[in-house]
C-alpha positions as protocol buffer text, in pm:
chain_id: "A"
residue {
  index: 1
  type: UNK
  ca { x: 0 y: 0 z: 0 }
}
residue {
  index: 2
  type: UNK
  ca { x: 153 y: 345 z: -79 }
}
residue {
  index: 3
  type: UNK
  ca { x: 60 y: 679 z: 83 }
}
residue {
  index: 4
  type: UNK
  ca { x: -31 y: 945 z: -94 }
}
residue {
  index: 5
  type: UNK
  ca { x: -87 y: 1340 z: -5 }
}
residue {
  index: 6
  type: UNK
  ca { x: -343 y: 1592 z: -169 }
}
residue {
  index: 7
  type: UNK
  ca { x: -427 y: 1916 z: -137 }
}
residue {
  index: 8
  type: UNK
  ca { x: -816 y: 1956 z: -35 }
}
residue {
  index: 9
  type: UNK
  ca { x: -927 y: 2309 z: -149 }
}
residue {
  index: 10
  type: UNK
  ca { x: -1193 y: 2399 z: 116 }
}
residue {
  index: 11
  type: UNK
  ca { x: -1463 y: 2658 z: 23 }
}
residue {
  index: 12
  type: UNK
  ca { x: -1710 y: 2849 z: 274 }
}
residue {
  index: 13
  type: UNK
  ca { x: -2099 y: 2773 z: 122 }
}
residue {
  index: 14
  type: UNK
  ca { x: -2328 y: 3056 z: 114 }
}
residue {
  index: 15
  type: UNK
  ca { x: -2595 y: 2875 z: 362 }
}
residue {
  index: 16
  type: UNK
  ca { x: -2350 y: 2683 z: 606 }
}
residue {
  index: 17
  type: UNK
  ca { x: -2082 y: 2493 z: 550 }
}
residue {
  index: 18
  type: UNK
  ca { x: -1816 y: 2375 z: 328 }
}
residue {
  index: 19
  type: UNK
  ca { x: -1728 y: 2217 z: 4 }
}
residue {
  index: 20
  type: UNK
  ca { x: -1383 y: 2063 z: -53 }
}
residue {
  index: 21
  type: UNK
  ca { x: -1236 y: 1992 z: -392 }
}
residue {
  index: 22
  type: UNK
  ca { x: -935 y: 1816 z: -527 }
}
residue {
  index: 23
  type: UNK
  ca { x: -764 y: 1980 z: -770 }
}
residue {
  index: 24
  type: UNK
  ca { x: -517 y: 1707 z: -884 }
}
residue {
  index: 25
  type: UNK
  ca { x: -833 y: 1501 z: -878 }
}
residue {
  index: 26
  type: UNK
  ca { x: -1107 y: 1643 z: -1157 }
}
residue {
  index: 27
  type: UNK
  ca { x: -1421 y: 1558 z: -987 }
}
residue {
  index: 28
  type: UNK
  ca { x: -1346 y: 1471 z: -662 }
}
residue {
  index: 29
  type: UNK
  ca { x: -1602 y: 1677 z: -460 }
}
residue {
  index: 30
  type: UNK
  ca { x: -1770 y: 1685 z: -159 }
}
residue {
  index: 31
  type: UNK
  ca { x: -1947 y: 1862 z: 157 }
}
residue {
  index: 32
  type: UNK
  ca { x: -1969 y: 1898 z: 523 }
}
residue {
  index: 33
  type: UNK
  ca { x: -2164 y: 2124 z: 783 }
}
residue {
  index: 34
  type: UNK
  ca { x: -1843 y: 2159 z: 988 }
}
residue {
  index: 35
  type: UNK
  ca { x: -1428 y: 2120 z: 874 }
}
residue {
  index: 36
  type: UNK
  ca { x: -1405 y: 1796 z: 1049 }
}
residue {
  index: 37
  type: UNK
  ca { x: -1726 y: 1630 z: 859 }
}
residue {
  index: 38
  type: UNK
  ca { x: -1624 y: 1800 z: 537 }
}
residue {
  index: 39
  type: UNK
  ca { x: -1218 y: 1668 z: 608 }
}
residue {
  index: 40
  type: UNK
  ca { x: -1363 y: 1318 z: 670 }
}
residue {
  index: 41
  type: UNK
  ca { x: -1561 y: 1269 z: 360 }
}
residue {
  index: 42
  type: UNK
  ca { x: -1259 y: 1480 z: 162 }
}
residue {
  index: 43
  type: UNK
  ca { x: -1071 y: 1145 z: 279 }
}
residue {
  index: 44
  type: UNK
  ca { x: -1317 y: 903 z: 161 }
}
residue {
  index: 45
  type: UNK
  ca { x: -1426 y: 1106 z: -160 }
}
residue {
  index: 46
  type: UNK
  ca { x: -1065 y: 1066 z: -213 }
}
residue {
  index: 47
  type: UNK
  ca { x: -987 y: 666 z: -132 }
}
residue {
  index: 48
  type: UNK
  ca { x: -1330 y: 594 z: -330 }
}
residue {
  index: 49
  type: UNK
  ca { x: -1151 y: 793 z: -670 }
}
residue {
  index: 50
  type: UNK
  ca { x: -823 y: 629 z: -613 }
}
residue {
  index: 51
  type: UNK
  ca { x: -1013 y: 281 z: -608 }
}
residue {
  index: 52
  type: UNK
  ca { x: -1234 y: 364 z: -872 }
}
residue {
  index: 53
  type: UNK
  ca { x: -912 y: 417 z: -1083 }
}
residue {
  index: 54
  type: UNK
  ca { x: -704 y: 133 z: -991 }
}
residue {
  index: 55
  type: UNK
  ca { x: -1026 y: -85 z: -1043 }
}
residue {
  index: 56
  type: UNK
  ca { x: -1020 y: 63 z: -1399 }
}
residue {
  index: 57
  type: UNK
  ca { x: -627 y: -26 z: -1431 }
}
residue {
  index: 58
  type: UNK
  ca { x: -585 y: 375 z: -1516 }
}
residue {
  index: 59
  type: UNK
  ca { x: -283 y: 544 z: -1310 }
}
residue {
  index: 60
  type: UNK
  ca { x: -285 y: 725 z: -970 }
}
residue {
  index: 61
  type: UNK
  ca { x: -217 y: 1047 z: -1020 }
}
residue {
  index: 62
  type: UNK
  ca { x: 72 y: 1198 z: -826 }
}
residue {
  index: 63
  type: UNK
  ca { x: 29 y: 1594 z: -693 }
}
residue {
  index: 64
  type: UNK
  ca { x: 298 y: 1836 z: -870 }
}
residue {
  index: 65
  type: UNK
  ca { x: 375 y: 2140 z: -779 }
}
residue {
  index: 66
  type: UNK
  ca { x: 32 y: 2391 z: -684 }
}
residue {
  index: 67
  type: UNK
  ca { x: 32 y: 2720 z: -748 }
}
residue {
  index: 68
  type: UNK
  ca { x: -302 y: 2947 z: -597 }
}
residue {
  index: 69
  type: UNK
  ca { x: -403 y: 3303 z: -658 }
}
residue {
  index: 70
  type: UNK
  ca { x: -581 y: 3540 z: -508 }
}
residue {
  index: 71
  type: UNK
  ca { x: -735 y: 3794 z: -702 }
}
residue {
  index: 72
  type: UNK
  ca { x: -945 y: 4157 z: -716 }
}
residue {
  index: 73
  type: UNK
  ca { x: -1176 y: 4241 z: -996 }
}
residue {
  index: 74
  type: UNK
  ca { x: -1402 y: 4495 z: -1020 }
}
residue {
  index: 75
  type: UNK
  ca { x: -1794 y: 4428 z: -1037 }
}
């Protein structure tokens, strides 16, 4: 078994809450009322693509390097 490390993006909802996303991971979302619930299921939305993929004999994709940005724009 091999370890591997992600980066979960985790973005405030509107009503309450959070989403998480997975950026090396297209697809790999999921929610949570609270940062714990939301980290949890991040974990298993996670192990359930990395299954999904190694059921399908396609490769495990490896996090490079992440670059984020924060930025203005006028509305």
């Amino acid at each position: 078994m091999q370890i591997m490390k992600y980066t979960v993006v985790l973005i405030p909802d509107s009503e309450k809450g959070y989403t998480a996303i997975v950026p090396t991971l297209p697809g790999c979302v999921t929610q949570g009322e609270t940062i714990s619930q939301v980290s949890e299921r991040a974990k298993e939305a996670i192990e359930c693509y990395l299954d999904s993929l190694e059921k399908d004999n396609e490769p495990i994709p490896e996090e490079g390097e992440l670059h984020t940005l924060q930025l203005k724009v006028a509305v």
